[in-house]
VOKOL-735506 format. One record per atom (N, C-alpha, C, O): residue number from 1; atom name; x, y, z. Coordinates in Angstrom, 1 decimal, padded with zeros to 4 digits. Layout:
VOKOL-735506
NUM, CA, X, Y, Z
...
This chain:
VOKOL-735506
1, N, -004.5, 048.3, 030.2
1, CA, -005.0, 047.0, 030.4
1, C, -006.5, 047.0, 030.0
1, O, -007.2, 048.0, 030.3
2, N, -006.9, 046.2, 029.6
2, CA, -008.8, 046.0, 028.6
2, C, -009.1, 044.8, 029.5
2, O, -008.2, 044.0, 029.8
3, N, -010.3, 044.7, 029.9
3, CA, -011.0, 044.0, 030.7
3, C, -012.4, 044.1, 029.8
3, O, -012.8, 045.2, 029.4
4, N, -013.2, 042.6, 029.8
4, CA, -013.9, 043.0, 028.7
4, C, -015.0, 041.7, 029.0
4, O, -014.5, 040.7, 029.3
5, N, -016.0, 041.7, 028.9
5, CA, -016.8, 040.4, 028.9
5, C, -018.1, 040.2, 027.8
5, O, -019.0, 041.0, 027.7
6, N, -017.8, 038.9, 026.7
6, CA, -018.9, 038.7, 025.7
6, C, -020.0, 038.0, 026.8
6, O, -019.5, 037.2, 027.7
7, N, -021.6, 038.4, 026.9
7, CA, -022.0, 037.7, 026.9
7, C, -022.9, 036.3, 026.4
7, O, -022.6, 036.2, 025.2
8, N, -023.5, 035.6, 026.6
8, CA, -023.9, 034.5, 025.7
8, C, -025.5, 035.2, 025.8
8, O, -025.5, 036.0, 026.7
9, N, -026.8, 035.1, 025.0
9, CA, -027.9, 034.9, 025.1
9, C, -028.6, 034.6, 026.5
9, O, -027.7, 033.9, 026.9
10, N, -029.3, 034.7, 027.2
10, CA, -029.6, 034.5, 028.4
10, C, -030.0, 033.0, 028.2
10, O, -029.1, 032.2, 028.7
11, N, -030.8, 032.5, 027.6
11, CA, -031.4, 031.4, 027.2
11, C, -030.0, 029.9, 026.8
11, O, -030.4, 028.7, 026.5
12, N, -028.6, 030.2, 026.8
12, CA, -027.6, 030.1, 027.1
12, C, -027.2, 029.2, 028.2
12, O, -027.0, 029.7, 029.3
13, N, -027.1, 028.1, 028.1
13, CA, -026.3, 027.6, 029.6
13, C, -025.3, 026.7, 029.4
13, O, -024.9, 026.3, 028.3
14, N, -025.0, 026.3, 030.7
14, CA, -023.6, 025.3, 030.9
14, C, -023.9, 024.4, 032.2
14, O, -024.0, 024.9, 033.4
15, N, -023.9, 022.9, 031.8
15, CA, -023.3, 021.7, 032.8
15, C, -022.4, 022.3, 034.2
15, O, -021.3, 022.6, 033.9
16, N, -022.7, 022.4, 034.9
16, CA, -021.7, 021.9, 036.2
16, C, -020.7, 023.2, 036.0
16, O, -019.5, 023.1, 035.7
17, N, -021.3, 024.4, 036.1
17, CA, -020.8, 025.8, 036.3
17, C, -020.1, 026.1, 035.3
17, O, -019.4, 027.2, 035.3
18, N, -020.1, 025.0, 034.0
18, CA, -019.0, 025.5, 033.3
18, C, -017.5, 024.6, 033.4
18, O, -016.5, 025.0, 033.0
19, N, -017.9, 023.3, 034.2
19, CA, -016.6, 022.3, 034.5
19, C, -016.4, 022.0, 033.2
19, O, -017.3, 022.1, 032.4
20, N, -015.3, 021.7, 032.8
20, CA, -014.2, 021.0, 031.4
20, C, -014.5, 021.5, 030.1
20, O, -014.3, 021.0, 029.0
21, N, -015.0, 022.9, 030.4
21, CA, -015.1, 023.8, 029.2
21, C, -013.6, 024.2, 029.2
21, O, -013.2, 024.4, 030.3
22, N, -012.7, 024.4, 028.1
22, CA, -011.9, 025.0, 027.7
22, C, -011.8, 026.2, 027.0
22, O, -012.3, 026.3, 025.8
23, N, -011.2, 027.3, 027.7
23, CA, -011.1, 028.6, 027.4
23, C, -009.6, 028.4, 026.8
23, O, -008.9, 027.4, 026.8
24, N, -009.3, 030.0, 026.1
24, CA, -008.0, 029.5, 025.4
24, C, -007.4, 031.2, 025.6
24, O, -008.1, 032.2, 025.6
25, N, -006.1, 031.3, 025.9
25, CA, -005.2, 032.1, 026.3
25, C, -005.7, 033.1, 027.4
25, O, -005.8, 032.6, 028.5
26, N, -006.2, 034.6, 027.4
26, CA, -006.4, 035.2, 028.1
26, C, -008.2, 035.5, 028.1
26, O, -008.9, 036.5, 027.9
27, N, -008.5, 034.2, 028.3
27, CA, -010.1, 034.0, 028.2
27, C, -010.7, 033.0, 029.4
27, O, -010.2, 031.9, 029.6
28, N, -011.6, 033.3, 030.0
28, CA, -012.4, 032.8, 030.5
28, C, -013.8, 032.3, 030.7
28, O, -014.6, 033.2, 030.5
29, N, -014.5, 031.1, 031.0
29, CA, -015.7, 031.2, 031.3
29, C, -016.5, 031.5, 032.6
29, O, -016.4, 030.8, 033.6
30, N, -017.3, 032.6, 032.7
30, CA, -017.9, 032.3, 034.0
30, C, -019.3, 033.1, 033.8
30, O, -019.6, 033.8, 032.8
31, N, -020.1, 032.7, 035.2
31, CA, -021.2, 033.0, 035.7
31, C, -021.4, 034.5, 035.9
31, O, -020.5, 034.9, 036.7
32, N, -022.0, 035.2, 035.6
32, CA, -022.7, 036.6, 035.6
32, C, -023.8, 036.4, 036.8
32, O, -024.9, 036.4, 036.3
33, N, -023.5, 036.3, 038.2
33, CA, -025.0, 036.3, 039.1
33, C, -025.9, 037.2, 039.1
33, O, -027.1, 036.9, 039.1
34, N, -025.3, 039.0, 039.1
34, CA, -026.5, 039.5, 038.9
34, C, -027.4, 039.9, 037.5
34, O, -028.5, 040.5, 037.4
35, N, -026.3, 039.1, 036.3
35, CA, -027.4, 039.4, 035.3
35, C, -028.0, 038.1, 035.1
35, O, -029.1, 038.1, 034.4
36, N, -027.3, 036.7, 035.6
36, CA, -027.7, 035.5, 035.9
36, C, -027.7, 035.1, 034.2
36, O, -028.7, 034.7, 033.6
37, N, -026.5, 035.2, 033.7
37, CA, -026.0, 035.0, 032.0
37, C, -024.3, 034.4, 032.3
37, O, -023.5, 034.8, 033.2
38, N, -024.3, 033.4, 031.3
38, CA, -022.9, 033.1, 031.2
38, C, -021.9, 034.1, 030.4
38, O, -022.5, 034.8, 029.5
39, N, -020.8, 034.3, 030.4
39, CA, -019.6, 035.3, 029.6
39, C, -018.7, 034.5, 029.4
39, O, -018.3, 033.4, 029.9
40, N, -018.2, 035.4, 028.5
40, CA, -016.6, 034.9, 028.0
40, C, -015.7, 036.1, 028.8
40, O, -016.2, 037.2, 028.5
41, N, -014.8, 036.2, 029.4
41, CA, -014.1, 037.2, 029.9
41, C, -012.6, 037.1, 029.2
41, O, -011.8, 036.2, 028.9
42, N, -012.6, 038.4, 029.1
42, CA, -011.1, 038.4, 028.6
42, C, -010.1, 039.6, 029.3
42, O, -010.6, 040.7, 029.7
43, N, -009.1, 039.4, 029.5
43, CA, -007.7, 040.9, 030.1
43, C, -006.5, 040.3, 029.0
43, O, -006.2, 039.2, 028.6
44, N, -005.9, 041.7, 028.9
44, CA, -004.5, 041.9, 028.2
44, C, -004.4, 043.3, 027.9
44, O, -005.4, 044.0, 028.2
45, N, -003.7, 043.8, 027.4
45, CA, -002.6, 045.0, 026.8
45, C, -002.7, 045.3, 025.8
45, O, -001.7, 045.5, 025.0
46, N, -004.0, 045.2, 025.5
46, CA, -004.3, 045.8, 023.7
46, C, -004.1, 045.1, 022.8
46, O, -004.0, 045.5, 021.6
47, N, -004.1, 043.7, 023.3
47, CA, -003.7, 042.9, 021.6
47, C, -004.7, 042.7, 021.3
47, O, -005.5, 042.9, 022.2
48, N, -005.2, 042.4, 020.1
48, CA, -005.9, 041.8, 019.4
48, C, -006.1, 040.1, 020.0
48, O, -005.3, 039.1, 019.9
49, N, -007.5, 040.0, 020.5
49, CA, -007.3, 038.8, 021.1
49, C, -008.3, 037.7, 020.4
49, O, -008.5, 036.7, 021.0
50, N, -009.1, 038.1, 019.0
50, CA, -009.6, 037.8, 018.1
50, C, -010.1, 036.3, 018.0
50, O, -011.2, 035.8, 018.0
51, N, -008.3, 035.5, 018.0
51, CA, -008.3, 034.2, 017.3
51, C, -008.4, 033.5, 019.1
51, O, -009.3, 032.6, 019.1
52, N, -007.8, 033.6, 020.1
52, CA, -008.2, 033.1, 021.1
52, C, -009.8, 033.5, 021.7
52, O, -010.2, 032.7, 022.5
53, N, -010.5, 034.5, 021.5
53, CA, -011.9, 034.6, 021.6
53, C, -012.6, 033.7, 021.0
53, O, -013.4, 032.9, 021.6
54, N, -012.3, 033.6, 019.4
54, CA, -013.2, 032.7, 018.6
54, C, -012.7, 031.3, 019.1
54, O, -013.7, 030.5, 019.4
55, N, -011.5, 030.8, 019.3
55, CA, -011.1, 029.6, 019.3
55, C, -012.3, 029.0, 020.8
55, O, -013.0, 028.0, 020.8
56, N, -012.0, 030.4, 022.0
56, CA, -012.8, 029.5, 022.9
56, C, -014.3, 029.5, 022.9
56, O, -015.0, 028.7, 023.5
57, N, -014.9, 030.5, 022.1
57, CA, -016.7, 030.3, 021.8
57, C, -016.9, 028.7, 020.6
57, O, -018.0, 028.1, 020.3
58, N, -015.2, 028.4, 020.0
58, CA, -015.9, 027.0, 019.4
58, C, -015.5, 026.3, 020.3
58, O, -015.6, 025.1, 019.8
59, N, -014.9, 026.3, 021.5
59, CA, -014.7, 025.1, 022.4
59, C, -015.7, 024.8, 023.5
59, O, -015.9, 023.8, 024.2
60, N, -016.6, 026.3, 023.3
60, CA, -017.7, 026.6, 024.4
60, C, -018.6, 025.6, 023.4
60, O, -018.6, 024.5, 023.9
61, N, -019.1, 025.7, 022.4
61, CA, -020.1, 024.9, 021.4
61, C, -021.2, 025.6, 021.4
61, O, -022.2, 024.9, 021.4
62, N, -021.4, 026.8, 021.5
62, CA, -022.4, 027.3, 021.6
62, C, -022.7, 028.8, 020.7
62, O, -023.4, 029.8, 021.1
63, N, -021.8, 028.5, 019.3
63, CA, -022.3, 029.5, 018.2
63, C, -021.1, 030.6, 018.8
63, O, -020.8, 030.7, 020.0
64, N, -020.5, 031.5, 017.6
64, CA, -019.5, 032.0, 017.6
64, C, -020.1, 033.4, 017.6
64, O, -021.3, 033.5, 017.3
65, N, -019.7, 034.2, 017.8
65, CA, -020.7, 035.9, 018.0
65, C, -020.2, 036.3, 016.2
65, O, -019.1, 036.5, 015.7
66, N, -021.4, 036.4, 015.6
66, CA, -021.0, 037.3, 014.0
66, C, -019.8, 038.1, 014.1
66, O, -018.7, 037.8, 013.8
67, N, -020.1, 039.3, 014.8
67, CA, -019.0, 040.2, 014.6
67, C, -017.6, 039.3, 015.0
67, O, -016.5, 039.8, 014.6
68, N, -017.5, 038.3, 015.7
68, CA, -016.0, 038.2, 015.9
68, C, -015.7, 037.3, 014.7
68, O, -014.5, 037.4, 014.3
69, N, -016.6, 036.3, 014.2
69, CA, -016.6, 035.8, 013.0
69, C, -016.2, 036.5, 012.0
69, O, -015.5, 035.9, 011.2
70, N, -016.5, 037.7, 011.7
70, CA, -016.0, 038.5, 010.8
70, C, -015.0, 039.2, 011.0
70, O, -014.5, 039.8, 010.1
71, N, -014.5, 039.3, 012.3
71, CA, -013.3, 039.8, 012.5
71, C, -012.2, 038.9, 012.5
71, O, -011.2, 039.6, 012.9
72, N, -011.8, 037.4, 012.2
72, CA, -010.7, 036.5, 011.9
72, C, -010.2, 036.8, 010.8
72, O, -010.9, 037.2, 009.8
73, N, -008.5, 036.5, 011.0
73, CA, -008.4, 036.6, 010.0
73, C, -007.3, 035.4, 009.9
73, O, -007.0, 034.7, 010.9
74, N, -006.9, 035.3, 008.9
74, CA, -005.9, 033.5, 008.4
74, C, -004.7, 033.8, 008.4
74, O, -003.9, 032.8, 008.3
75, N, -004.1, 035.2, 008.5
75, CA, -002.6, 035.5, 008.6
75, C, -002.5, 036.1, 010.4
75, O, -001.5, 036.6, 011.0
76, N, -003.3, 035.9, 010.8
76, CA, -003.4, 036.6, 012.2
76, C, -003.8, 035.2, 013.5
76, O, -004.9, 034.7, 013.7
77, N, -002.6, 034.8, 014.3
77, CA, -003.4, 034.0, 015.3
77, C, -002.8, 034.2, 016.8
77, O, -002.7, 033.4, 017.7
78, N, -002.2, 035.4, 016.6
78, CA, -002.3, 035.4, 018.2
78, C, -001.1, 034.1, 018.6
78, O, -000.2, 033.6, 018.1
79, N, -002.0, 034.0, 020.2
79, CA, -000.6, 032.8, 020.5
79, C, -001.1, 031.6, 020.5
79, O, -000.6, 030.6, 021.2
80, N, -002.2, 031.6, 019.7
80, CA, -002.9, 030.1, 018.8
80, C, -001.9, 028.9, 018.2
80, O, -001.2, 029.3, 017.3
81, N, -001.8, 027.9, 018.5
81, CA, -001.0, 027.2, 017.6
81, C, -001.2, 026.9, 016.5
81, O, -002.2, 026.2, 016.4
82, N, -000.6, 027.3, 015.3
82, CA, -000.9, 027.6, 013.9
82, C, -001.5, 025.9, 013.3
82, O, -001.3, 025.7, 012.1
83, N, -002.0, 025.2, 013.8
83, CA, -003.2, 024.0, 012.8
83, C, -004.1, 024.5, 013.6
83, O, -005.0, 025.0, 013.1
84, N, -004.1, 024.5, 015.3
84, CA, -005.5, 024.9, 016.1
84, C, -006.4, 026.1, 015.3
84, O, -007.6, 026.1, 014.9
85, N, -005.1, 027.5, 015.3
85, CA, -006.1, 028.5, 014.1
85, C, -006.3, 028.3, 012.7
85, O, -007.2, 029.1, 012.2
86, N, -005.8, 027.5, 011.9
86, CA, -006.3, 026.4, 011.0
86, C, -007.7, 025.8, 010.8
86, O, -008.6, 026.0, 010.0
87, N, -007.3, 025.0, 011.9
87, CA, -008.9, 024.3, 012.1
87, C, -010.3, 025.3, 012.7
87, O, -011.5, 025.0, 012.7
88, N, -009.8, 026.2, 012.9
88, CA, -010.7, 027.4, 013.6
88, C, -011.3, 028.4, 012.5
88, O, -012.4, 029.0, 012.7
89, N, -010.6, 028.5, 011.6
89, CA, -010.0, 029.6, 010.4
89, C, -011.3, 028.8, 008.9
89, O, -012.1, 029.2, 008.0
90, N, -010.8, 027.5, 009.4
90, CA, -011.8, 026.4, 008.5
90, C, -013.1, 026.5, 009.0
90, O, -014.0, 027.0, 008.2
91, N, -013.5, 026.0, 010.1
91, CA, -015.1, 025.6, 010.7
91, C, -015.5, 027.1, 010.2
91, O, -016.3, 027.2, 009.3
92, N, -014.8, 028.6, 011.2
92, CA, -015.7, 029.7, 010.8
92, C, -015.7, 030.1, 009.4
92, O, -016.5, 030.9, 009.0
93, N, -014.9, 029.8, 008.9
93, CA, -015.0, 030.1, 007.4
93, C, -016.3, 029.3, 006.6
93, O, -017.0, 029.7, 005.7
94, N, -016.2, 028.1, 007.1
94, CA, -017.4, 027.4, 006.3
94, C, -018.8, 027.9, 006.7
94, O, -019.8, 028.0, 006.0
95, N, -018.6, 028.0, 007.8
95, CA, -020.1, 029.0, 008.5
95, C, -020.1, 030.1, 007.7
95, O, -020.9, 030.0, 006.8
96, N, -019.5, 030.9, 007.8
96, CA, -019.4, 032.3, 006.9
96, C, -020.3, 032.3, 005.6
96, O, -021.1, 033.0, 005.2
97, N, -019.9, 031.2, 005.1
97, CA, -020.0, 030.9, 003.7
97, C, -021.6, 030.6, 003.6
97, O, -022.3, 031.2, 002.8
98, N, -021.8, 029.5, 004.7
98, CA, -023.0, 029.0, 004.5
98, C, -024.0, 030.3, 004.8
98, O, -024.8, 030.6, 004.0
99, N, -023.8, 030.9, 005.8
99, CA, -024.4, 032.2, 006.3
99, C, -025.0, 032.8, 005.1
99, O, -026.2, 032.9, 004.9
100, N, -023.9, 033.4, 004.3
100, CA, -023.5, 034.2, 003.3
100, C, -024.8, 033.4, 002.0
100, O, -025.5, 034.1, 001.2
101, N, -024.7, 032.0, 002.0
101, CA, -025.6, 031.9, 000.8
101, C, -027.4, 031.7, 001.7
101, O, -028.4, 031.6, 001.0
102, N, -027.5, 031.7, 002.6
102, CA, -029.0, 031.7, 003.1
102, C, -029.3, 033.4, 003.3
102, O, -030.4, 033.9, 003.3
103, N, -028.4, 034.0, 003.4
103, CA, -028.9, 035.6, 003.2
103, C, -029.1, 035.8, 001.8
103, O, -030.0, 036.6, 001.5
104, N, -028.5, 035.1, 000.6
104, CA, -028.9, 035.2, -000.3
104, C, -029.9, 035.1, -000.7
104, O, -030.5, 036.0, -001.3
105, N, -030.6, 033.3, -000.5
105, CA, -031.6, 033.3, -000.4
105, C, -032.5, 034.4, -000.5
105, O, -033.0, 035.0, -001.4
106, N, -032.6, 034.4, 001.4
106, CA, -033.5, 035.1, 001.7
106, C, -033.7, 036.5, 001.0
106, O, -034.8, 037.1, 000.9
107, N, -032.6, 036.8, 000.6
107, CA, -032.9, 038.5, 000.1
107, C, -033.5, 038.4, -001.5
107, O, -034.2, 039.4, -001.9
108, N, -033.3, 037.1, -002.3
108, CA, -033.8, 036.7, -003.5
108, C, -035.6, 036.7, -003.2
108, O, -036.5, 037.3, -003.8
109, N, -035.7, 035.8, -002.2
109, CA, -037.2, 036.0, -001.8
109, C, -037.7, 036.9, -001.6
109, O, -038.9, 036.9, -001.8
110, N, -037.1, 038.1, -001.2
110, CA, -038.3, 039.2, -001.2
110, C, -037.7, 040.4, -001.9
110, O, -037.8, 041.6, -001.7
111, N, -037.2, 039.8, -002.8
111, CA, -037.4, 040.5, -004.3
111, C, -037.8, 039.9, -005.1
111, O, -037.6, 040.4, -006.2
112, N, -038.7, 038.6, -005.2
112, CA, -039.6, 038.0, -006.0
112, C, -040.7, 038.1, -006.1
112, O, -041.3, 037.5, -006.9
């Protein structure tokens, strides 16, 4: 059994403890009192819990963690319903993308 918690940035918050946020399969939102930070909590048996992580940091609205962004994948969703990881599969993908051309940018600039 994995027990596991992302945290958010400290600077990070939520309305009303966190009321009518939607978490998605073996994920949770809650309060961290003594580090006084919100989390994403997760438990299960080793699966790959990837596409329900990302699914609930875009339901949270509050920026998806890179590394798990990079870790989706479009043949993989868990017990996502296949348009939900769709639509999930799209938004982080277009971020990726956009990401991907401002590092460009930036890396063009200071080799000029």
């Amino acid at each position: 059994m994995m027990n596991t918690l992302r945290y958010f940035p400290s600077f990070v918050t939520f309305n009303n403890e966190g009321e009518g946020y939607k978490a998605v399969g073996n994920t949770t939102l809650l309060y961290d009192n003594e580090r006084e930070q919100w989390a994403v909590g997760m438990t299960g048996a080793g699966m790959d819990f990837t596409p329900e992580l990302v699914a609930t940091f875009v339901n949270l609205g509050q920026g998806v963690p890179l590394e798990l962004a990079t870790s989706l994948t479009r043949n993989y969703r868990a017990s996502l319903d296949q348009s939900v990881h769709e639509r999930i599969c799209d938004l982080v993908g277009n971020a990726l993308v956009e990401y991907a051309a401002n590092l460009h940018a930036r890396g063009c600039n200071l080799l000029a």
